[in-house]
C-alpha positions in Angstrom: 0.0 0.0 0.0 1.4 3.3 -1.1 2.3 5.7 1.7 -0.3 8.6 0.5 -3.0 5.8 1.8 -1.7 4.5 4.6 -1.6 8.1 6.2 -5.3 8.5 5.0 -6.9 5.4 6.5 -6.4 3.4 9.7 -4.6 0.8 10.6 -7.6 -1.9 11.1 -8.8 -0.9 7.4 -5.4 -2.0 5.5 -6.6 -5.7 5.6 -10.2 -4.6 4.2 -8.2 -2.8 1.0 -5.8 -5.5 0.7 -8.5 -7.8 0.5 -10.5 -5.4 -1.8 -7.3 -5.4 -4.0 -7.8 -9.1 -4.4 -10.9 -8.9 -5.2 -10.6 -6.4 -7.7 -8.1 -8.6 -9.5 -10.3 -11.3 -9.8 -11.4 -12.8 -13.6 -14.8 -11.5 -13.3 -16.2 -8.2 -11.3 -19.3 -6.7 -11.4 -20.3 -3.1 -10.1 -24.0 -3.2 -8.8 -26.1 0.0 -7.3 -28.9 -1.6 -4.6 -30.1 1.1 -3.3 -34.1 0.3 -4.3 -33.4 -3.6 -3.4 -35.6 -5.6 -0.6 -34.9 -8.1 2.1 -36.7 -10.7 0.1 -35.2 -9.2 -3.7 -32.0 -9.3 -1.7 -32.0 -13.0 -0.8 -32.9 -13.9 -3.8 -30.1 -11.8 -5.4 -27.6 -13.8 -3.1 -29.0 -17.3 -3.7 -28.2 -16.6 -7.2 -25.0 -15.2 -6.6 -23.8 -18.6 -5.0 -25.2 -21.1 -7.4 -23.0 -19.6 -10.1 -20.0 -19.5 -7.5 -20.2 -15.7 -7.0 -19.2 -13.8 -4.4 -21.2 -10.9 -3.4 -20.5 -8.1 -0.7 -21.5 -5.1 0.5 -18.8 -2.5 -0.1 -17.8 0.8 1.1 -16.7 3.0 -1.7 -14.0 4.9 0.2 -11.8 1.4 0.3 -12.7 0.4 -2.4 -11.8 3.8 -4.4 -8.4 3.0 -2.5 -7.7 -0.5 -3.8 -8.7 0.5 -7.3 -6.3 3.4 -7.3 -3.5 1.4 -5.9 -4.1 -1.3 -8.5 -4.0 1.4 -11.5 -7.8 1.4 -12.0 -9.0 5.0 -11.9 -11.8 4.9 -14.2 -14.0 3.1 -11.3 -13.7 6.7 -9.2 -17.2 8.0 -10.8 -19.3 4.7 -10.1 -18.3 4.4 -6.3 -21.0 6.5 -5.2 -23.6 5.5 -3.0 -24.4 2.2 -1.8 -22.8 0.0 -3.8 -22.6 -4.1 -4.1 -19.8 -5.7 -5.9 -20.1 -9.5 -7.4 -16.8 -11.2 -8.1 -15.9 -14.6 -9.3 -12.3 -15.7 -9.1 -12.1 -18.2 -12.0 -14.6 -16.9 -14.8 -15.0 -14.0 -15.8 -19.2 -14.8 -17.5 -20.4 -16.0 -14.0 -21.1 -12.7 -12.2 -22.8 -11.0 -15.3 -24.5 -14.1 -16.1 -25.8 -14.7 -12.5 -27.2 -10.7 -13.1 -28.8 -11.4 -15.9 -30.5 -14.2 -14.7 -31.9 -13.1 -12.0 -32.8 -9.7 -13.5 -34.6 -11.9 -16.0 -36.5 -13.9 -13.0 -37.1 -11.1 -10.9 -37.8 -8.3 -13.3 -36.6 -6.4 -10.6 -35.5 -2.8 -11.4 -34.1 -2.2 -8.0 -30.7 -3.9 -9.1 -28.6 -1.6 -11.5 -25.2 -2.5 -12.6 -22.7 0.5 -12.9 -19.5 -0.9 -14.1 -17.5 -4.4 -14.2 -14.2 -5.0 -14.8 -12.6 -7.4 -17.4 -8.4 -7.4 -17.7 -8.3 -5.2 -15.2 -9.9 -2.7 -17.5 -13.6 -1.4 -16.4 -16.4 -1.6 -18.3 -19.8 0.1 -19.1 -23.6 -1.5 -18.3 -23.8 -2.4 -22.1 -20.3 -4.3 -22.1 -21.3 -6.1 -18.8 -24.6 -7.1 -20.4 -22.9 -8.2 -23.6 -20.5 -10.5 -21.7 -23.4 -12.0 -19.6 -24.6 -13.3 -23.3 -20.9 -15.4 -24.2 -20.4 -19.3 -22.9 -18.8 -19.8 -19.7 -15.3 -20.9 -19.3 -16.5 -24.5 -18.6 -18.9 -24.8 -21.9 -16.0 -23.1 -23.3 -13.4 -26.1 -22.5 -16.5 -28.0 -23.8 -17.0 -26.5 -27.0 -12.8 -26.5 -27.6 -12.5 -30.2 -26.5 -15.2 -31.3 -28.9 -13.3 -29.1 -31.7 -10.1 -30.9 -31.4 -12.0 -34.4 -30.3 -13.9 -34.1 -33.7 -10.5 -34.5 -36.6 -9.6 -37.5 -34.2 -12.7 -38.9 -34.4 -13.0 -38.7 -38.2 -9.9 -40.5 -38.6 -10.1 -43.0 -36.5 -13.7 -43.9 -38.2 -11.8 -43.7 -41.1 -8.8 -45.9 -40.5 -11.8 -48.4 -38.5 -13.6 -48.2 -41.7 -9.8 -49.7 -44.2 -9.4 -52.3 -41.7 -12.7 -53.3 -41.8 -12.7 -53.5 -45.7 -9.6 -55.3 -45.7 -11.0 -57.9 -43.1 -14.3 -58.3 -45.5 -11.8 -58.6 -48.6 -9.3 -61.5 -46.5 -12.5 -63.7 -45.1 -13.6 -63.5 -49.1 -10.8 -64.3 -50.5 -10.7 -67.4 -47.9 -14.0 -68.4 -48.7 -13.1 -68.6 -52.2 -10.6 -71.1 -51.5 -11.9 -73.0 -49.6 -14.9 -73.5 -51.9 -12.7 -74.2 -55.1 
């Protein structure tokens, strides 16, 4: 933590940036505004959050301004304003905005509005977060690879399966023949 910080904020609230810094660094981040959200919306919100292995928390901008700074984001400065919820997932970068977008598809809920996300390190607008939400995740990705590469293999070995095959056929023929003449 650069010394400019550390003079600005207490002891006991290092930890909370470092681990904010960690956060931010994750593969996929999402900025949410909640202000308008329920106890029961809330839930909700959380329950799908965790089925797509998301993390979601509460943050206070302040801390979160700082760990952004000191990890060279700046662009996030604008969107830390009032209350604020931030969804991170470590290994895929999809699962947060597709965890939004499902359950602002369920819910219909307008009390959820996402601000920014963060992809690379880089942030993002509403309409890039929303476009990413609509892209495979990294698991149906692997899928969709491993069948590509599976799917030349496969031809071939049908294909090599297919000449010994014919070559069997041609061998129990050609014994046949002999044994009939």
């Amino acid at each position: 933590m650069s010394d400019t910080y550390k003079l600005k904020i207490r002891p006991e609230k290092v930890a909370i940036v470092e681990g904010m810094k960690e956060k931010l660094s994750s593969e996929g981040v999402v900025l949410i505004a909640y202000d308008k959200l329920d106890v029961a919306t809330a839930m909700k919100l959380r329950r799908t959050f965790l089925k797509h292995g998301v993390e979601y928390k509460v943050i206070k901008n302040t801390l979160t301004r700082i760990a952004a700074n000191e990890l060279g984001i700046t662009d996030l400065d604008d969107a830390l304003q009032g209350p604020n919820g931030l969804a991170v997932s470590k290994e895929d970068a999809v699962a947060p905005a597709a965890a939004l977008k499902e359950f602002l598809k369920e819910t219909k809920s307008e009390a959820i509005t996402i601000k920014a996300g963060l992809l690379d390190g880089k942030v993002i607008d509403e309409k890039a977060v929303k476009a990413l939400a609509d892209l495979p995740s990294k698991e149906q990705m692997l899928g969709i690879l491993a069948g590509t590469l599976q799917a030349p293999i496969t031809g071939l070995a049908r294909a090599l399966n297919g000449n010994i095959q014919n070559l069997a056929y041609a061998l129990e023929a050609v014994r046949k023949q002999k044994e009939s003449a």
